[in-house]
C-alpha positions as CSV (number, residue, x, y, z in Angstrom):
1,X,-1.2,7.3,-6.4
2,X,-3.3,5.0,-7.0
3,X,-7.1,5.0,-5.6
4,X,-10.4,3.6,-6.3
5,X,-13.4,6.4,-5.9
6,X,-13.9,8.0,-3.3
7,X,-17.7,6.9,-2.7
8,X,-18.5,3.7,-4.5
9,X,-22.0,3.1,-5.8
10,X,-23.0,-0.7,-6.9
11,X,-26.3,-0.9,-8.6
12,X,-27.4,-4.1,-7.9
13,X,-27.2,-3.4,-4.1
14,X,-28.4,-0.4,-3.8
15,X,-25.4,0.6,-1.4
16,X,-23.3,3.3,-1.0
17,X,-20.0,3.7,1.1
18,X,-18.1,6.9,1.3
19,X,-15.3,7.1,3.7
20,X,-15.6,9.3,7.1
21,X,-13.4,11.4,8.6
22,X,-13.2,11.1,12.2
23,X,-12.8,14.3,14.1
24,X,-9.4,15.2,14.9
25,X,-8.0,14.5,18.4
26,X,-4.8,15.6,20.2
27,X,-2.0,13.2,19.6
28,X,-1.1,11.6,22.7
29,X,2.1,10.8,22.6
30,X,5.8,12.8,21.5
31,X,8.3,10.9,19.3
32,X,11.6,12.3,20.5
33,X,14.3,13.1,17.9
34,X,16.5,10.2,19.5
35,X,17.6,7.1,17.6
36,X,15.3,4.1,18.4
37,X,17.9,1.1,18.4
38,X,15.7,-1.8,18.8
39,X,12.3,-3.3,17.0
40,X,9.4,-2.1,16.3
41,X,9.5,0.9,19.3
42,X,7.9,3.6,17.7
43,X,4.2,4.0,18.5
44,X,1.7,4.8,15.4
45,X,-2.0,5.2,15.8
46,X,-4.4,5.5,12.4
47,X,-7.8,5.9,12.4
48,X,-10.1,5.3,9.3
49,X,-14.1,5.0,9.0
50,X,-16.6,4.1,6.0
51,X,-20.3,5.4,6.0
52,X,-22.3,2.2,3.9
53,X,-26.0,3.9,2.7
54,X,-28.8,1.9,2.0
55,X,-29.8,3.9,-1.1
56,X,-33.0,1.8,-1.6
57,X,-36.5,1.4,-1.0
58,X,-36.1,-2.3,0.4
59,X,-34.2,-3.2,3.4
60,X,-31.2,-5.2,3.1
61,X,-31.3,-7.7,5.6
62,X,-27.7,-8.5,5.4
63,X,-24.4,-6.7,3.3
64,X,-21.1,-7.4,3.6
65,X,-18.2,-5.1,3.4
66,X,-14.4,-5.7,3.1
67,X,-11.4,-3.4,3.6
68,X,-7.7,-3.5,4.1
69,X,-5.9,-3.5,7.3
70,X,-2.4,-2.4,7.9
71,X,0.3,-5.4,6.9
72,X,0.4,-7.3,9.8
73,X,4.0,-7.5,9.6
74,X,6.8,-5.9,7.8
75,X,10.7,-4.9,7.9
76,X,9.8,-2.1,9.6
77,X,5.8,-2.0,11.2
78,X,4.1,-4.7,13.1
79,X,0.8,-4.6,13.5
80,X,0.0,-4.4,17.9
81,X,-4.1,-3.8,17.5
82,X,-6.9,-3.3,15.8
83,X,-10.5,-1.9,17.3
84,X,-13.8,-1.5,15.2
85,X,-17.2,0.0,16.1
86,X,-18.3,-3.5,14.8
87,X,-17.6,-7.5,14.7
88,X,-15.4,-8.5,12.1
89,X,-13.3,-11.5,10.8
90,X,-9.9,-10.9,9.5
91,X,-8.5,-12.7,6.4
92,X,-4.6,-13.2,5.5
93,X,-3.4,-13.8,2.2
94,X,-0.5,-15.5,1.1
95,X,1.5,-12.1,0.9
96,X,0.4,-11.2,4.7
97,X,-2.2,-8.7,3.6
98,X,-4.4,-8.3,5.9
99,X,-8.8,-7.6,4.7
100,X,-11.6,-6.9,7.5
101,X,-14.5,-8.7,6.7
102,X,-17.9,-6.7,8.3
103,X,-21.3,-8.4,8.1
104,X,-24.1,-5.8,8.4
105,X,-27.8,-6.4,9.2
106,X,-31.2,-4.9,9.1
107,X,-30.4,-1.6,6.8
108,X,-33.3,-0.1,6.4
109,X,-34.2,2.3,3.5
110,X,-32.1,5.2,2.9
111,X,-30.3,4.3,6.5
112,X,-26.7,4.2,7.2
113,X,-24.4,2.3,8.8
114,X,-20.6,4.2,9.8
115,X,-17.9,1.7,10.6
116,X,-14.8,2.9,12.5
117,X,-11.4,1.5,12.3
118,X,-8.3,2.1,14.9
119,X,-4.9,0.2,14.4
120,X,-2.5,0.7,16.9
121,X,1.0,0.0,15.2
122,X,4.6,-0.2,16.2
123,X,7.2,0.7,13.1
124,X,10.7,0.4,13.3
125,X,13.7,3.5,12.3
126,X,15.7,0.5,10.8
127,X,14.7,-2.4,9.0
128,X,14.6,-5.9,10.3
129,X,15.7,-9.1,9.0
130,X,12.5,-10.9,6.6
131,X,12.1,-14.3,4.6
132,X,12.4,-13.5,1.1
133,X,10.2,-14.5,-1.3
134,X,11.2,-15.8,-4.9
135,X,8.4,-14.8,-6.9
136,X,9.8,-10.9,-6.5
137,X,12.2,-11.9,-9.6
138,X,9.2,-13.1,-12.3
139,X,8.1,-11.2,-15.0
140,X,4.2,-9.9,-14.3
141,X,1.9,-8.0,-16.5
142,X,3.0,-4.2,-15.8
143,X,6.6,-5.6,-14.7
144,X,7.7,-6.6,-18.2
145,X,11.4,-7.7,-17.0
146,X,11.8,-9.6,-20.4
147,X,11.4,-6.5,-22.7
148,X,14.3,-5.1,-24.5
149,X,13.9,-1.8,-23.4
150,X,13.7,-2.4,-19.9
151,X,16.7,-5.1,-20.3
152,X,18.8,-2.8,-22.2
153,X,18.7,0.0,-19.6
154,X,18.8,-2.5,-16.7
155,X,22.3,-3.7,-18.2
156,X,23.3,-0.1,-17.9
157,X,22.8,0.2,-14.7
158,X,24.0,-2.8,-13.2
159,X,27.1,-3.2,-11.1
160,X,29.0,-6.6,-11.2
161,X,30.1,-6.6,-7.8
162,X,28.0,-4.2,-5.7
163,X,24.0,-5.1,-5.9
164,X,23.6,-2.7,-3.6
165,X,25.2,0.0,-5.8
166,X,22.9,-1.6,-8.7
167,X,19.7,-1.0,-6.4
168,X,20.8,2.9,-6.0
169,X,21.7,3.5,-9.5
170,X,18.2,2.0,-10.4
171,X,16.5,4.5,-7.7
172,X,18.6,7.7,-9.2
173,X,18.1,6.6,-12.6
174,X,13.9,6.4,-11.9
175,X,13.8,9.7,-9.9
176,X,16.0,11.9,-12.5
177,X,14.0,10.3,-16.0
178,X,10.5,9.6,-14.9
179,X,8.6,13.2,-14.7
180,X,5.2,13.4,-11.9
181,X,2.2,13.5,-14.1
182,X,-0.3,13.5,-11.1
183,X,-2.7,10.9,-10.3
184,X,-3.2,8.6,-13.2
185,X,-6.5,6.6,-13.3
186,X,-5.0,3.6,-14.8
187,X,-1.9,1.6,-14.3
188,X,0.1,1.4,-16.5
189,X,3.1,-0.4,-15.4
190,X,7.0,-0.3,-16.3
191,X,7.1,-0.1,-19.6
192,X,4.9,2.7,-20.1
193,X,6.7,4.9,-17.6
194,X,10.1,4.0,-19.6
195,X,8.7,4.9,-22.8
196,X,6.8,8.2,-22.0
197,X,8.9,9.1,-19.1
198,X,6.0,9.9,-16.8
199,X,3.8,8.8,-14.6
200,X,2.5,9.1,-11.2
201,X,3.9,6.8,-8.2
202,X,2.8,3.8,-9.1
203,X,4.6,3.7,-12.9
204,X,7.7,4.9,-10.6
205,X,7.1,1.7,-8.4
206,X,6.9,-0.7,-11.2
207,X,9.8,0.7,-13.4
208,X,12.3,0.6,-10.2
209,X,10.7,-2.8,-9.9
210,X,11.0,-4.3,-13.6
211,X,15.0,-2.9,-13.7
212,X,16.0,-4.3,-9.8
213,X,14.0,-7.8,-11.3
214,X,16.3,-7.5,-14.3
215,X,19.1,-7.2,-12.4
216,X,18.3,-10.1,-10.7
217,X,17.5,-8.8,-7.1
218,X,14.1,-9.5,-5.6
219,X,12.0,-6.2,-5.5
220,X,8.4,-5.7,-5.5
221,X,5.5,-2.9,-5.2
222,X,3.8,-1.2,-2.0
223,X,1.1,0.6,-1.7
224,X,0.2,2.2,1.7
225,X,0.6,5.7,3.4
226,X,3.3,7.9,4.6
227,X,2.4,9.8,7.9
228,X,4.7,10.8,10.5
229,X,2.8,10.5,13.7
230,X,-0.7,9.5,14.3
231,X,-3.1,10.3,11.6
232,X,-6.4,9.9,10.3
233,X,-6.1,8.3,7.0
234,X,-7.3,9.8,3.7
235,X,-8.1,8.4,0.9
236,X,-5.8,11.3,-1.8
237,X,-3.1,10.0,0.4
238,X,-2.4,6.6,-0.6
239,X,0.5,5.8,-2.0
240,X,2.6,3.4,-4.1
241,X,6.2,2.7,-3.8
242,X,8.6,-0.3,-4.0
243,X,11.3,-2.7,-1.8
244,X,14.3,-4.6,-2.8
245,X,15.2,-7.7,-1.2
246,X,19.4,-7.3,-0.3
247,X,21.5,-8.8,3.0
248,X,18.3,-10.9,4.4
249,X,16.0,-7.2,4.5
250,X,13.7,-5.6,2.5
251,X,14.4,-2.3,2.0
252,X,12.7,0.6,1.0
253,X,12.4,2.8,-2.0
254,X,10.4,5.6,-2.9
255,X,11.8,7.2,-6.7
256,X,8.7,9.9,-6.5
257,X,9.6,11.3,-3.7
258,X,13.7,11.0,-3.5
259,X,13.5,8.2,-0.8
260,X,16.1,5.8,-0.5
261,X,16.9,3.3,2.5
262,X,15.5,5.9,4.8
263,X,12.4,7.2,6.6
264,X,11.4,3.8,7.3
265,X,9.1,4.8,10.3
266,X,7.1,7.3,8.1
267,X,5.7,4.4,6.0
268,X,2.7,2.5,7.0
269,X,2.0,-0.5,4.6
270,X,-1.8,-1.5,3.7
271,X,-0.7,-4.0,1.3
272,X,2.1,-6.0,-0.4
273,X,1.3,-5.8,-4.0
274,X,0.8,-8.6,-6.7
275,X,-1.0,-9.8,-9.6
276,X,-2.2,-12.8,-8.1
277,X,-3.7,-10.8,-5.0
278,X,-7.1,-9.0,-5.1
279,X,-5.6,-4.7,-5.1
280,X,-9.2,-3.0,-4.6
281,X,-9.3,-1.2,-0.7
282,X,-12.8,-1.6,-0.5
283,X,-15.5,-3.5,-1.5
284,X,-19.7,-4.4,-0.8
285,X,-21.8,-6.8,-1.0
286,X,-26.1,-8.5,-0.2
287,X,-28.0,-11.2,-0.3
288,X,-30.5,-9.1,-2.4
């Protein structure tokens, strides 16, 4: 997994923010073990909060502070809500991330400031039908789809008639050769986890990625969380993993932890990954 630090400390603001941990509450609600046939029925609540500390002898008179929202909408989540202890404006990219945009004022010295997040969600046990987007073939700096390597053992693996069958072989193929090194600081993309044969999820996202691209089928990375009912979320739990566009769906695929086309509904995304997108969760700003 991939994840900035924990508390993040920016010297020329003088500002600290560490994420909070609510206190736990009772869920409030029992999924039962029956299939949900239609859209985006199952119920999902997260919680998240961020303590910003003036670390300075001066008061900042106004900081701003972004953060990632769930996805606003996915194959399989839709995003129904969100609350915040404070205003906010939200901000859409291109991909359909989704950042909050907080504007604090009047810190004073040493104070701090505790912003609380809930999103109230709906996901989906199947996945629904989503526009694709042709980009998901292109080569990008840790997806090296033009390599040898990667071409040579994408050939391998690829079945003439049955893309599908391709997109599974890829999956198996990932899971049994790439070994779990535990969290890696950097990323270090596909070809890295082809030549060294480890990695931690995200070198297993690109590698699926860079051989389903070299196939030709649309697939690109996700980063997000996987909780089963309502949760708090936290920080060591992010996650990266990877969809393949196939039959007007994107489906998911998760090679580090022997997911395929399943478990949809335990999958909450925070953010549709690409090179042309800003990937930090956080980040801080003054005036000072």
């Amino acid at each position: 997994m991939k994840i900035i630090f924990f508390t993040l400390f920016t010297i020329l603001l003088l500002l600290v923010i560490t994420w909070q941990f609510p206190t736990e509450k009772p869920i409030k609600k029992e999924i039962t073990k029956e299939i949900i046939k239609n859209q985006y029925e199952i119920p999902r609540t997260l919680r998240y909060s961020f303590n910003l500390k003036n670390t300075g002898n001066q008061l900042i008179k106004k900081a701003e502070f972004w953060t990632q929202a769930p996805v606003k909408q996915t194959a399989t989540q839709k995003v129904i809500q969100i609350k915040t202890s404070h205003p906010y404006k939200i901000l859409t990219d291109n991909l359909d991330n989704q950042t909050l945009h907080f504007e604090l004022t009047n810190i004073p010295p040493y104070a701090t400031r505790q912003i609380n997040i809930t999103t109230e969600l709906k996901l989906s046990q199947t996945t629904n039908p989503t526009p694709k987007k042709l980009e998901y073939l292109k080569e990008e700096p840790l997806i090296q789809i033009s390599h040898p390597d990667i071409q040579s053992v994408a050939k391998k693996l690829k079945n003439n008639k049955k893309p599908l069958a391709t997109t599974e072989k890829i999956y198996k193929w990932v899971a049994k050769h790439i070994q779990y090194a535990g969290y890696i600081a950097e990323n270090r993309g596909a070809l890295y986890a082809l030549h060294q044969k480890r990695g931690d999820c995200t070198e297993y996202m690109y590698l699926f990625t860079a051989l389903a691209r070299a196939n030709g089928i649309p697939a690109r990375g996700i980063a997000g969380y996987i909780y089963k009912k309502d949760s708090i979320l936290k920080p060591q739990d992010y996650h990266n993993w990877a969809e393949f566009y196939l039959d007007g769906k994107w489906h998911l695929v998760d090679p580090q932890n022997n997911v395929f086309m399943e478990k949809q509904s335990d999958y909450i995304v925070m953010q549709i990954l690409s090179s042309k997108e800003k990937t930090s969760r956080f980040w801080a700003s003054d005036e000072r």
